[in-house]
N, CA, C and O atoms as a MOPAC input file, in Angstrom:
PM7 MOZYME 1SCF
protein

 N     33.60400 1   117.23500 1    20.98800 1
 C     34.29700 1   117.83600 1    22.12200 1
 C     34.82700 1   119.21200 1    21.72700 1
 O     35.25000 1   119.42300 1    20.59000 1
 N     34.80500 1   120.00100 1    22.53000 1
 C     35.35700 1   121.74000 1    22.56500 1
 C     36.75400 1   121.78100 1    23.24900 1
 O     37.04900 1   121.30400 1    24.34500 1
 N     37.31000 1   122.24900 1    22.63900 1
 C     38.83300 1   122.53500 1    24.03400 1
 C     38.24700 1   124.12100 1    24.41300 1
 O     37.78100 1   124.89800 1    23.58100 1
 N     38.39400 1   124.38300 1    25.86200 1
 C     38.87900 1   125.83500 1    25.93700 1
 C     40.32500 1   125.46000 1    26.64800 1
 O     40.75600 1   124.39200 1    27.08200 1
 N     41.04300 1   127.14700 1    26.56800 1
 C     42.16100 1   127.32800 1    27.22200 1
 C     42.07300 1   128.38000 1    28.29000 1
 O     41.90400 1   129.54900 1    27.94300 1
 N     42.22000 1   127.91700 1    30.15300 1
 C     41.74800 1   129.13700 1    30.72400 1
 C     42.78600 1   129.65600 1    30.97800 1
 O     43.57800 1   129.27000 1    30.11800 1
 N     43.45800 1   130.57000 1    31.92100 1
 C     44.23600 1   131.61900 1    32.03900 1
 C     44.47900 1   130.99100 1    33.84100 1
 O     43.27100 1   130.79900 1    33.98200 1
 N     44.80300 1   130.75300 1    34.60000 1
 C     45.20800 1   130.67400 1    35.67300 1
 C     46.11400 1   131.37900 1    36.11200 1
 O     47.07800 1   131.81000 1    35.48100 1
 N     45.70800 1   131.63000 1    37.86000 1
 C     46.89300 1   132.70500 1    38.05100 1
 C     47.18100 1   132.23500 1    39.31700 1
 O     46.46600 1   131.90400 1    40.26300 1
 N     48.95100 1   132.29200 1    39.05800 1
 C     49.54600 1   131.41800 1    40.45800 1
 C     49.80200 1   132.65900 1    41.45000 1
 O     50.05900 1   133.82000 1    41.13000 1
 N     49.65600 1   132.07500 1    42.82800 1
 C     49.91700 1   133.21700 1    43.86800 1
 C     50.93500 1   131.88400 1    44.61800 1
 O     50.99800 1   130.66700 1    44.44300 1
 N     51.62900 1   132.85000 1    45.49400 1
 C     52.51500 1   131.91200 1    46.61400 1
 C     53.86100 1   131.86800 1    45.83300 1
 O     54.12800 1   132.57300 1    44.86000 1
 N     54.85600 1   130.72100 1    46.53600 1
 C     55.88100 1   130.23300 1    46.30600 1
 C     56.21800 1   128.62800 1    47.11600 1
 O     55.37900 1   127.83100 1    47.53600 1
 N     57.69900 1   128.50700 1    47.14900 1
 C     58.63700 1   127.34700 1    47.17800 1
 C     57.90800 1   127.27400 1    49.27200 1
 O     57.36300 1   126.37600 1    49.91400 1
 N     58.36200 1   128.85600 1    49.65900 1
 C     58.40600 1   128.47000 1    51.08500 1
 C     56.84800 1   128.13100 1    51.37000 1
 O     56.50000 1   127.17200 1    52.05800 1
 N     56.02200 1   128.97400 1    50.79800 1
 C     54.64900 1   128.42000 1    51.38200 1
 C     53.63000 1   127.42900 1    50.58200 1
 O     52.52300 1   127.04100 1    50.95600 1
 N     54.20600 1   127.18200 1    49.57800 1
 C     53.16400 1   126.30800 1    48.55300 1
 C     52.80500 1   127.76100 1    47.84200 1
 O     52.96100 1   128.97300 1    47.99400 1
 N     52.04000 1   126.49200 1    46.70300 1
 C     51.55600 1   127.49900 1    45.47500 1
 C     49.96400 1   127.50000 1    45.67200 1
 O     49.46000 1   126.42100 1    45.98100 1
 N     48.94800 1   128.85300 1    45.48700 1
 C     47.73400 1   128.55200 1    44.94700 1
 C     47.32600 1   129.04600 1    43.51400 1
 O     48.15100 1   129.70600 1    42.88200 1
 N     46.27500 1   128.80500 1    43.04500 1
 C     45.83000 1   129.06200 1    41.72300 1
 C     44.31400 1   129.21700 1    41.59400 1
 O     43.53400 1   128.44500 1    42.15300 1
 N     43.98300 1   130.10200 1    40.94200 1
 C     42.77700 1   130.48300 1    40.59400 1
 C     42.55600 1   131.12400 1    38.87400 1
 O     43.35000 1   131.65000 1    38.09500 1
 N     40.99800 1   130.75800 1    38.76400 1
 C     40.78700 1   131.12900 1    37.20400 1
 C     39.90500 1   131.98700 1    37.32500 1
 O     38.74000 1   131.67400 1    37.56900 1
 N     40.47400 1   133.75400 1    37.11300 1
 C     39.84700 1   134.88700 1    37.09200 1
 C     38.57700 1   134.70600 1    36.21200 1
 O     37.54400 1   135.15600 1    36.71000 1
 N     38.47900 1   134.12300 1    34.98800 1
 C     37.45100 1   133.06000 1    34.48700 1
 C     35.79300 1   132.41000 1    34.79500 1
 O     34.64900 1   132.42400 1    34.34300 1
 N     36.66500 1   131.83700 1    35.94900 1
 C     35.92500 1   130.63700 1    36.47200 1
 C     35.47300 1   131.10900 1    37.92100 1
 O     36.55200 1   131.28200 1    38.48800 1
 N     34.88300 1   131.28700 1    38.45400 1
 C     34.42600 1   132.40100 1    40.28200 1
 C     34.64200 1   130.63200 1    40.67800 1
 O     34.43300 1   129.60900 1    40.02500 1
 N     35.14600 1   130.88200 1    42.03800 1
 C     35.21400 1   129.49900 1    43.00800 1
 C     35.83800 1   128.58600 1    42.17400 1
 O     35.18600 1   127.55600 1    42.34200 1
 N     36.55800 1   128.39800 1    41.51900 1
 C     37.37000 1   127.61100 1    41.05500 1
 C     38.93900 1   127.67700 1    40.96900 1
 O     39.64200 1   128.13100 1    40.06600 1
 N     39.41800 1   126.88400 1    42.59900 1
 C     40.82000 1   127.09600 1    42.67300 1
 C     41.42700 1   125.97500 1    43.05400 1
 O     40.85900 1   124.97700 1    42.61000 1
 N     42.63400 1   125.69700 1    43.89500 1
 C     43.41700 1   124.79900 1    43.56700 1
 C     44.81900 1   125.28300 1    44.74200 1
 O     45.10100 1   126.43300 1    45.08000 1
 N     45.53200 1   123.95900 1    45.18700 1
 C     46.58200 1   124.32700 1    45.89000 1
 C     47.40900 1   123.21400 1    45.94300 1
 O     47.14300 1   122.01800 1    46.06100 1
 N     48.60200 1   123.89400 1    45.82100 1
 C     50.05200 1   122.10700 1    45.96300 1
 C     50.92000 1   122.68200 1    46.38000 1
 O     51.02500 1   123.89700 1    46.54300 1
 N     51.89200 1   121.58000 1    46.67600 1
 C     53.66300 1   122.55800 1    47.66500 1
 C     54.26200 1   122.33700 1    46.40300 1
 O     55.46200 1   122.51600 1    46.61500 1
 N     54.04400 1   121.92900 1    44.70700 1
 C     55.06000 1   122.35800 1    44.19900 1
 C     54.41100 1   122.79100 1    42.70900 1
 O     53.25900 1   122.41700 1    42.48900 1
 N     55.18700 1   123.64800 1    41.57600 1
 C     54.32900 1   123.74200 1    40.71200 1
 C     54.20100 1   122.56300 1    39.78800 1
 O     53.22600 1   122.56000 1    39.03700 1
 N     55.16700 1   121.42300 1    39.73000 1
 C     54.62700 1   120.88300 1    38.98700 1
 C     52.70700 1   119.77300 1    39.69700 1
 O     51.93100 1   119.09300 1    39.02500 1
 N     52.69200 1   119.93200 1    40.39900 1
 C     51.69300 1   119.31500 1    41.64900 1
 C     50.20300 1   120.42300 1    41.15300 1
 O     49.05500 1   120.04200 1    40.92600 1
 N     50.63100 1   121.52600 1    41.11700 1
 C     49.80900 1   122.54800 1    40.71700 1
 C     49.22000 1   122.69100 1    39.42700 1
 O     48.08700 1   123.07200 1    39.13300 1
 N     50.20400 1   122.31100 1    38.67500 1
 C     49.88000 1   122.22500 1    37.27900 1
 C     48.63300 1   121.00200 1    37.13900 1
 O     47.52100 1   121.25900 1    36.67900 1
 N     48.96800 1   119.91300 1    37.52900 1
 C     48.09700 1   119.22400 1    37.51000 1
 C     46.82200 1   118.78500 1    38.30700 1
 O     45.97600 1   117.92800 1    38.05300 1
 N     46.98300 1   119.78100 1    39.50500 1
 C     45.33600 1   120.14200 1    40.56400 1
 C     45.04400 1   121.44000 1    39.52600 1
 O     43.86600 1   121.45200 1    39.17100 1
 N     45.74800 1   122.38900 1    39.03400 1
 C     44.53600 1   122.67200 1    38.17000 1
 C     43.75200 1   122.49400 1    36.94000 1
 O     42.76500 1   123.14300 1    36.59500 1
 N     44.39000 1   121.41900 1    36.26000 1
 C     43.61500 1   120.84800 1    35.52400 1
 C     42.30400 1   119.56200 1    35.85800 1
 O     41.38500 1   119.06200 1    35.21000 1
 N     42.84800 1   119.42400 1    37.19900 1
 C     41.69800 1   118.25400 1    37.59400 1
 C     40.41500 1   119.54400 1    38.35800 1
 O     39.26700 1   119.14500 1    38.55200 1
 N     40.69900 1   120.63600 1    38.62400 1
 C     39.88800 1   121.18200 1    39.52900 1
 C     39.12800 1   121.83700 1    38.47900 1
 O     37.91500 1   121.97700 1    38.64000 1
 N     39.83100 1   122.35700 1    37.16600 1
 C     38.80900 1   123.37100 1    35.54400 1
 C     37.84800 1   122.19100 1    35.52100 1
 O     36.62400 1   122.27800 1    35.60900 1
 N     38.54000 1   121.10900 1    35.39400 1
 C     37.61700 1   119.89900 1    34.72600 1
 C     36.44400 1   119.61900 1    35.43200 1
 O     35.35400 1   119.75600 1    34.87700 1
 N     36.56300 1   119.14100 1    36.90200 1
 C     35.59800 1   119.24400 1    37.90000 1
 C     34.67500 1   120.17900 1    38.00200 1
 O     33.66900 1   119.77500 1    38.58600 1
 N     34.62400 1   121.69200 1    37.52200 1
 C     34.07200 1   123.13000 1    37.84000 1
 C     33.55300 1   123.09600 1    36.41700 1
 O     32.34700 1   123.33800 1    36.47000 1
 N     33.91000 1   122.91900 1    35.28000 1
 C     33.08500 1   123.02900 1    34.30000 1
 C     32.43900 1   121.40900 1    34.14400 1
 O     31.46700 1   121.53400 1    33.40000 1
 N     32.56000 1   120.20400 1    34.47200 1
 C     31.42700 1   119.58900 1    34.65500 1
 C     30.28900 1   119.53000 1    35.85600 1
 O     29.49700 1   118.60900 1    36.05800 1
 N     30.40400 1   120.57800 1    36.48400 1
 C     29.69800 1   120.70700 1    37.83100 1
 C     28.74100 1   121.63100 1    37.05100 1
 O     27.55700 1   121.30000 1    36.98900 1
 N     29.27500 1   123.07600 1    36.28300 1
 C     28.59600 1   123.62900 1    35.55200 1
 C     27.59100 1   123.62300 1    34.45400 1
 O     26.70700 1   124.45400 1    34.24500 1
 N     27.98000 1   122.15300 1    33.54700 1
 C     26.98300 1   121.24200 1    32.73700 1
 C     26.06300 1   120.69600 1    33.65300 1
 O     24.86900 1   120.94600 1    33.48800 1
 N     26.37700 1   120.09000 1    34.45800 1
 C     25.19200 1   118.89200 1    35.29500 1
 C     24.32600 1   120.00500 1    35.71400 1
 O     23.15700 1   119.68200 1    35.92600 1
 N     24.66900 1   121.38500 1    35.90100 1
 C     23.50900 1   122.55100 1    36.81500 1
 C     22.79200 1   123.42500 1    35.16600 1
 O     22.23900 1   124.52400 1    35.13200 1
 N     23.00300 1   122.67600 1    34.22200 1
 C     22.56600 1   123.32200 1    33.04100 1
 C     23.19100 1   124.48900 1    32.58600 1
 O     22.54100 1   125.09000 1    31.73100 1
 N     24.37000 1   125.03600 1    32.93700 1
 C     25.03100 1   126.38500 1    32.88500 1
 C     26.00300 1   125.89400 1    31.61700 1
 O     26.37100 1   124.72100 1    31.55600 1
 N     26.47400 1   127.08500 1    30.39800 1
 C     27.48700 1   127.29900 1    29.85600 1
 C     28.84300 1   127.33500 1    30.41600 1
 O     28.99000 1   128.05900 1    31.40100 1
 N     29.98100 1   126.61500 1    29.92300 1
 C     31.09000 1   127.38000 1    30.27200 1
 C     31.51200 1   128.79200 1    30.29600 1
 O     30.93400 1   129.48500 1    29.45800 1
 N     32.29900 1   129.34500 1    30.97900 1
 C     32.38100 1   130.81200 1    30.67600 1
 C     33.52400 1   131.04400 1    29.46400 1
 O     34.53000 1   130.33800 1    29.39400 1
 N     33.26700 1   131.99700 1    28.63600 1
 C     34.12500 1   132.02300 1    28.08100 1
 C     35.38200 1   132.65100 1    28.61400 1
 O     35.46800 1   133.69000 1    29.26800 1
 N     36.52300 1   131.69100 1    28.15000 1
 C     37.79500 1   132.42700 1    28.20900 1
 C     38.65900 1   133.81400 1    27.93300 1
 O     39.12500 1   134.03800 1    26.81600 1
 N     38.78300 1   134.46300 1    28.72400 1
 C     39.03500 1   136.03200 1    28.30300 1
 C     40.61700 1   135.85500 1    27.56500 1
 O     41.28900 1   134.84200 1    27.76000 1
 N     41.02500 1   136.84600 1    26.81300 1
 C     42.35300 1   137.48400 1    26.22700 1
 C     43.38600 1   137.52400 1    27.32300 1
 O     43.24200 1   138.64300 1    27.81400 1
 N     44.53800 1   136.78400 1    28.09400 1
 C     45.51600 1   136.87900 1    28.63400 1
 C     45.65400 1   138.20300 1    28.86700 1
 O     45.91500 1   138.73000 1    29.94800 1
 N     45.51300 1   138.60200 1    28.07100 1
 C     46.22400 1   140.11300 1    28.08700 1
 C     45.31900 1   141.23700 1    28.35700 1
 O     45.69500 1   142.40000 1    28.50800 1
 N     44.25000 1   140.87400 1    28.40300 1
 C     42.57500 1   141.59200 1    29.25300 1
 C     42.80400 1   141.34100 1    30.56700 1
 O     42.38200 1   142.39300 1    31.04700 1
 N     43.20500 1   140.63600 1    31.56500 1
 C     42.99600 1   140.10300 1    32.63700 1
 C     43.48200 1   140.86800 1    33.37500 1
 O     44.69500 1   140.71100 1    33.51200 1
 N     42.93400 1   141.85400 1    34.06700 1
 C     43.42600 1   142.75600 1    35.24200 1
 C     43.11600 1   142.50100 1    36.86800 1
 O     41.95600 1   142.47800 1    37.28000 1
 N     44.20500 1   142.32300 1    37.70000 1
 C     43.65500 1   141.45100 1    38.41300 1
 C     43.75500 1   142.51600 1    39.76800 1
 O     44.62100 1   143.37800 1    39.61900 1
 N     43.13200 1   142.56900 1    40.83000 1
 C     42.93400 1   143.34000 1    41.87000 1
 C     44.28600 1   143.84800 1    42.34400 1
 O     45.16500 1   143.03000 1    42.07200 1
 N     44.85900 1   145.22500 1    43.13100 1
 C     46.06200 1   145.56200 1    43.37000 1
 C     46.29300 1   144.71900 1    44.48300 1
 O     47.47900 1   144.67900 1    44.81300 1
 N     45.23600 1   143.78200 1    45.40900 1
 C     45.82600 1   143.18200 1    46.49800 1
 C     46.46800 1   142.02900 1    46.04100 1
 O     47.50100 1   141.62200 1    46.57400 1
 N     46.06300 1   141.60500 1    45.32100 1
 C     46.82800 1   140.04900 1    44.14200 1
 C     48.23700 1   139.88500 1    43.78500 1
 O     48.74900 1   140.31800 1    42.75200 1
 N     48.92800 1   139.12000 1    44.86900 1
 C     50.52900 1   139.34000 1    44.45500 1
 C     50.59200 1   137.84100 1    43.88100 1
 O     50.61900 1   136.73900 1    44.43000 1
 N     50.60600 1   138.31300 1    42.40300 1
 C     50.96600 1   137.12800 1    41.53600 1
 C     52.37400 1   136.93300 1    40.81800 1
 O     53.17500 1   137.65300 1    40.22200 1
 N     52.28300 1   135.77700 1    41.12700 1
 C     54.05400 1   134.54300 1    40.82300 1
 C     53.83700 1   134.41400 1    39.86000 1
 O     54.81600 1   134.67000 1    39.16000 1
 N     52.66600 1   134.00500 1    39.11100 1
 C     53.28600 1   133.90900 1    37.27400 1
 C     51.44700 1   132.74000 1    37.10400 1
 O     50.49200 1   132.49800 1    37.84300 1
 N     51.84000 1   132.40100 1    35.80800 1
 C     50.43300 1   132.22900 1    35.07300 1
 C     50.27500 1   131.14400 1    34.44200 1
 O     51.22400 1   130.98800 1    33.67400 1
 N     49.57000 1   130.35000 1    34.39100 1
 C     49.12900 1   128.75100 1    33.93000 1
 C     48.19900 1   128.94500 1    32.63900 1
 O     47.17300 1   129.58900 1    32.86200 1
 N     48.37600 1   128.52400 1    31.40800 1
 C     47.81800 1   128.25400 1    30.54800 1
 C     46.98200 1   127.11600 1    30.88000 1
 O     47.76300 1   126.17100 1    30.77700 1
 N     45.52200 1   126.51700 1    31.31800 1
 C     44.89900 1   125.60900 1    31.69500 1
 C     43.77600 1   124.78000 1    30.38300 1
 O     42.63100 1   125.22500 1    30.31200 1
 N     44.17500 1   123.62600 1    29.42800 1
 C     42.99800 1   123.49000 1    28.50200 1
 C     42.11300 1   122.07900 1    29.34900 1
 O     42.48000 1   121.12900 1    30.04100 1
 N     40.97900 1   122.51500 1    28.90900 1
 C     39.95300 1   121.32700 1    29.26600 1
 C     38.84900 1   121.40300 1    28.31900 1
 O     38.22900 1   122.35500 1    27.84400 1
 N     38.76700 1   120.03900 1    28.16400 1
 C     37.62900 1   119.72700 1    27.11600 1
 C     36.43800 1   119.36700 1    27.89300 1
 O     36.47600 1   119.05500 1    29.08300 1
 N     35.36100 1   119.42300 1    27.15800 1
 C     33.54400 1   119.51700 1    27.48800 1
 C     33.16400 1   119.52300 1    26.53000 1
 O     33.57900 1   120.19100 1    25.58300 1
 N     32.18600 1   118.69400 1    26.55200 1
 C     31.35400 1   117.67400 1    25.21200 1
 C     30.01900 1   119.12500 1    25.13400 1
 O     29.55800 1   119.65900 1    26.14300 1
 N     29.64900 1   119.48200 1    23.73900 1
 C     28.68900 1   120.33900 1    23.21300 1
 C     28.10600 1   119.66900 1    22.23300 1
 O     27.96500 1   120.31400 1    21.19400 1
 N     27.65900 1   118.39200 1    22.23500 1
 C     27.09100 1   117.44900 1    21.13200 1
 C     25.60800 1   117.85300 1    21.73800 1
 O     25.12000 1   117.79700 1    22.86700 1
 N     25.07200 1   118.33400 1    20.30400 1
 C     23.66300 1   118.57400 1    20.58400 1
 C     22.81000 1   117.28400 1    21.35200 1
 O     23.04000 1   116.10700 1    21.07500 1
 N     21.63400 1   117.78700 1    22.51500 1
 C     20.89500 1   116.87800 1    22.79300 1
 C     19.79100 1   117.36100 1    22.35200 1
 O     19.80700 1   118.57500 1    22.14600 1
 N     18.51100 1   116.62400 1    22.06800 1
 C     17.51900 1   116.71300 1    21.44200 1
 C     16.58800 1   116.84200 1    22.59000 1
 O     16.47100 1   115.87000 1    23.33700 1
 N     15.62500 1   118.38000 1    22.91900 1
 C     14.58800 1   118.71200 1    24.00900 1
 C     13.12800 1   118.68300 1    23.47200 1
 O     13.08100 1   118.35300 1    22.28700 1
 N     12.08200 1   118.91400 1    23.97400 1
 C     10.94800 1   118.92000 1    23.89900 1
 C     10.52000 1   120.46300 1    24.35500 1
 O     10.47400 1   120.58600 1    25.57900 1
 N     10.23400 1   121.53300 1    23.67800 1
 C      9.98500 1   122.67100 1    24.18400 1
 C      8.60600 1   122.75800 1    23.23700 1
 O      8.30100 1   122.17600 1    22.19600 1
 N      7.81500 1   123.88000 1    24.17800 1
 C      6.67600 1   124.27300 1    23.33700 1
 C      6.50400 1   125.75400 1    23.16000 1
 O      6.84800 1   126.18500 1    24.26000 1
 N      6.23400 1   126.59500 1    22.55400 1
 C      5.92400 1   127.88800 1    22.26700 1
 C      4.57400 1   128.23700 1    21.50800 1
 O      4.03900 1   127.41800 1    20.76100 1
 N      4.11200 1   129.36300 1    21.71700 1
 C      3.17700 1   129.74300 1    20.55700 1
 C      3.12200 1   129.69100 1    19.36700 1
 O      4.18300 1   129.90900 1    18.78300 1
 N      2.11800 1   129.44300 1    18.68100 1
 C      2.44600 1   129.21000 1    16.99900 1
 C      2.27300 1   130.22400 1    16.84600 1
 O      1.35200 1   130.20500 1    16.02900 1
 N      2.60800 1   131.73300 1    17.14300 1
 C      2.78600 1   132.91700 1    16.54000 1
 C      3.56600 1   133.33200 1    16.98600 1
 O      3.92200 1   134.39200 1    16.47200 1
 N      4.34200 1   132.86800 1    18.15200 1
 C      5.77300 1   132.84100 1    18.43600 1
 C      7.06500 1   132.07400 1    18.00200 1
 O      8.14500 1   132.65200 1    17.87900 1
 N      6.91900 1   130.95900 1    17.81600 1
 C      7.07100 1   130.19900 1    16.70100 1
 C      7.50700 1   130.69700 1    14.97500 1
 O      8.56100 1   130.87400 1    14.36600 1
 N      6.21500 1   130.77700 1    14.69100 1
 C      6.28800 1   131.79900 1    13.29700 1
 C      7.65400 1   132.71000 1    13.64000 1
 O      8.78600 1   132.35000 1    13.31400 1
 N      7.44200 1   133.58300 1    14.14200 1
 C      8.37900 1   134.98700 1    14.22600 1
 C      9.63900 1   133.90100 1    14.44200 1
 O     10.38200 1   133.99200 1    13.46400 1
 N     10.08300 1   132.99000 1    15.31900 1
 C     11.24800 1   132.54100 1    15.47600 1
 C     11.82900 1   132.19500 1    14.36200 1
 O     12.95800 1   132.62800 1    14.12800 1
 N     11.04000 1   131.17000 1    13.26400 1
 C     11.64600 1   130.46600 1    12.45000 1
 C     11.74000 1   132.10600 1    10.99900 1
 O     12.46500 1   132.23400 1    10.01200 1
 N     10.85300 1   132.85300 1    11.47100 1
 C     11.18400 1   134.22400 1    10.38800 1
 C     12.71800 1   134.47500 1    10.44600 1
 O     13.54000 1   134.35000 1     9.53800 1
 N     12.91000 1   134.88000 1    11.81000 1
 C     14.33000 1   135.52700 1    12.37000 1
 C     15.38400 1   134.24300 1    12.11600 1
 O     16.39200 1   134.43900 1    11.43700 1
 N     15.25700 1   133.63700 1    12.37800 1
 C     15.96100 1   132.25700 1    12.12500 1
 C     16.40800 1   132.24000 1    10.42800 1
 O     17.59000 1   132.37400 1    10.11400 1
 N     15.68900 1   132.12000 1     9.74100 1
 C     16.06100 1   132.15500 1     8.63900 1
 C     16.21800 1   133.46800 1     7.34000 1
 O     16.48100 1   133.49800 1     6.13700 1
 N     15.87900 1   134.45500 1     8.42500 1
 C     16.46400 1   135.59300 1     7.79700 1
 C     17.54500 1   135.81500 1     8.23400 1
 O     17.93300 1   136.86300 1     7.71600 1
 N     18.88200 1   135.10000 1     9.46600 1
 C     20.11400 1   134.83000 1     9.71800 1
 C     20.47200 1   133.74400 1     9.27700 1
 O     21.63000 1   133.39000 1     9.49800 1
 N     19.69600 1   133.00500 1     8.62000 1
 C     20.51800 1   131.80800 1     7.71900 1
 C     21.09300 1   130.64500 1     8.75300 1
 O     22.16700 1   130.11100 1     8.47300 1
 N     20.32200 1   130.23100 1    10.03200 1
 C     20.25100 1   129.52200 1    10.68300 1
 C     18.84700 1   128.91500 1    10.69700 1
 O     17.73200 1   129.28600 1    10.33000 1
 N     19.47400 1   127.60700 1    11.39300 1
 C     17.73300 1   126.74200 1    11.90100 1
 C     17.57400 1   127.15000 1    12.94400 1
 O     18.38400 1   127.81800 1    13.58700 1
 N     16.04300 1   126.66700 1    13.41800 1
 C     15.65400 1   126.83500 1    14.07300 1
 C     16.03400 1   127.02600 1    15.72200 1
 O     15.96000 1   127.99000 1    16.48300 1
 N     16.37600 1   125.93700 1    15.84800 1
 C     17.58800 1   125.15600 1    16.71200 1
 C     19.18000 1   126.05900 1    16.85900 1
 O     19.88000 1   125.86300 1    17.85200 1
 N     19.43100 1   126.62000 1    16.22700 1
 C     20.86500 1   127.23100 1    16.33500 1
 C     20.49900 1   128.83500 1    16.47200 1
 O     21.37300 1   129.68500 1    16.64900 1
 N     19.24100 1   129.10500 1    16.37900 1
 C     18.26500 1   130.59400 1    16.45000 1
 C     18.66300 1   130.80000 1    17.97200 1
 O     19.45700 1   131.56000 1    18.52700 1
 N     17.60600 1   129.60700 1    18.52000 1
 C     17.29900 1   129.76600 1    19.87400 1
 C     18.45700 1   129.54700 1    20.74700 1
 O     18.44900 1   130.10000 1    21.84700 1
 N     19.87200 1   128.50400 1    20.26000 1
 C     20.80900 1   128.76800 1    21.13400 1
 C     21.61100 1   129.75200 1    21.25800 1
 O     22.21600 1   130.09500 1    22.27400 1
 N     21.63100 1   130.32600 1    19.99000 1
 C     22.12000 1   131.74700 1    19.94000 1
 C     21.90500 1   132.68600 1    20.73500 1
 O     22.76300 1   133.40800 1    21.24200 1
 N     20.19400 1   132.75900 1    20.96600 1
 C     19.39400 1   133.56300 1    22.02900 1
 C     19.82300 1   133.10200 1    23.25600 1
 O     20.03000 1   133.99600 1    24.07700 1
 N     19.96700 1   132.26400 1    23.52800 1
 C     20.01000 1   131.40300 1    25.19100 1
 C     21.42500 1   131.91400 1    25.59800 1
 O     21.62200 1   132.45600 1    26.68600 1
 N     22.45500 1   131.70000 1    24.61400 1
 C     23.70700 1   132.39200 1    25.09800 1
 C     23.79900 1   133.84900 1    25.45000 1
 O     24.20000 1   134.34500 1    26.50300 1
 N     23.44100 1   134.32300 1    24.58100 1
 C     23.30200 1   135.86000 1    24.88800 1
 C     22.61000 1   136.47000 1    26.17000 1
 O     22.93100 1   137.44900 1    26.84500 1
 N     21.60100 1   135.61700 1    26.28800 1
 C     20.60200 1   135.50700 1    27.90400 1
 C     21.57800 1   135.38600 1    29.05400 1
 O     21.82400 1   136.12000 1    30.01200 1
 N     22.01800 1   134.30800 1    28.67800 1
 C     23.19500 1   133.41800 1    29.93400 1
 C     24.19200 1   134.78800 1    30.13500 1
 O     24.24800 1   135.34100 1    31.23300 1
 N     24.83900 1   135.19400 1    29.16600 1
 C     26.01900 1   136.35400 1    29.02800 1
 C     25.45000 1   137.36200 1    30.32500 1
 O     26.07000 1   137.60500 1    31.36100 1
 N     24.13100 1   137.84900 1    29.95400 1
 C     23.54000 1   138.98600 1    30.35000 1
 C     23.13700 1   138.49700 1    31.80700 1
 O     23.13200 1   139.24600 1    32.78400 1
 N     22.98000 1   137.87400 1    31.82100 1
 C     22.59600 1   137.32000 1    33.47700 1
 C     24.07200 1   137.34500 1    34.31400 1
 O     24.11700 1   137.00700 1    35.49700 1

């Protein structure tokens, strides 16, 4: 299991209820009439949004620096939720095929970074995912 920790950001108050969103996470938000109510819809809603994100084959996103997070001038924010949720990264074992001269070159690069084979190509796949 992985912990991340996301960054949530509360909007609202007492008179209208609280909402929350993870600058993070796109479409992943959350709403209660109190914060402690909030605190805990947004941990059931990270959890829900990053296993929605496994079952569609997608990475979690990574968590940005608190202190990176610049958030639009229309955004009148009440204050900020530290959010952790865990998600299982236990390797599963696939069936892929490539060229054996594509191949070759992989396991070259692979072990001229002092990785296998296997930790080559997820390396690559993340960086893909990033860029997309």
């Amino acid at each position: 299991m992985t912990r991340q920790v996301y960054v949530g950001i509360v909007e609202g108050g007492r008179e209208s209820g609280y909402s929350l969103f993870f600058p993070d996470v796109p479409g992943c938000v959350t709403a209660a009439d109190t914060i402690s109510e909030l605190a805990a819809m947004a941990r059931e809603a990270l959890a829900f949004h990053i296993e929605g994100l496994a079952e569609d084959g997608l990475l979690p996103p990574t968590p940005s620096d608190p202190e990176a997070i610049v958030l639009d001038a229309d955004i009148v924010e009440a204050g900020r939720m530290f959010v952790e949720v865990d998600f299982s990264d236990e390797p599963v074992r696939v069936n892929v095929s490539f060229p054996a001269s594509l191949l070759g070159r992989i396991d070259r690069a692979a072990s001229e970074r002092g990785l296998t084979r296997s930790g080559f190509l997820a390396e690559g796949v993340k960086v893909l995912l990033k860029a997309g």
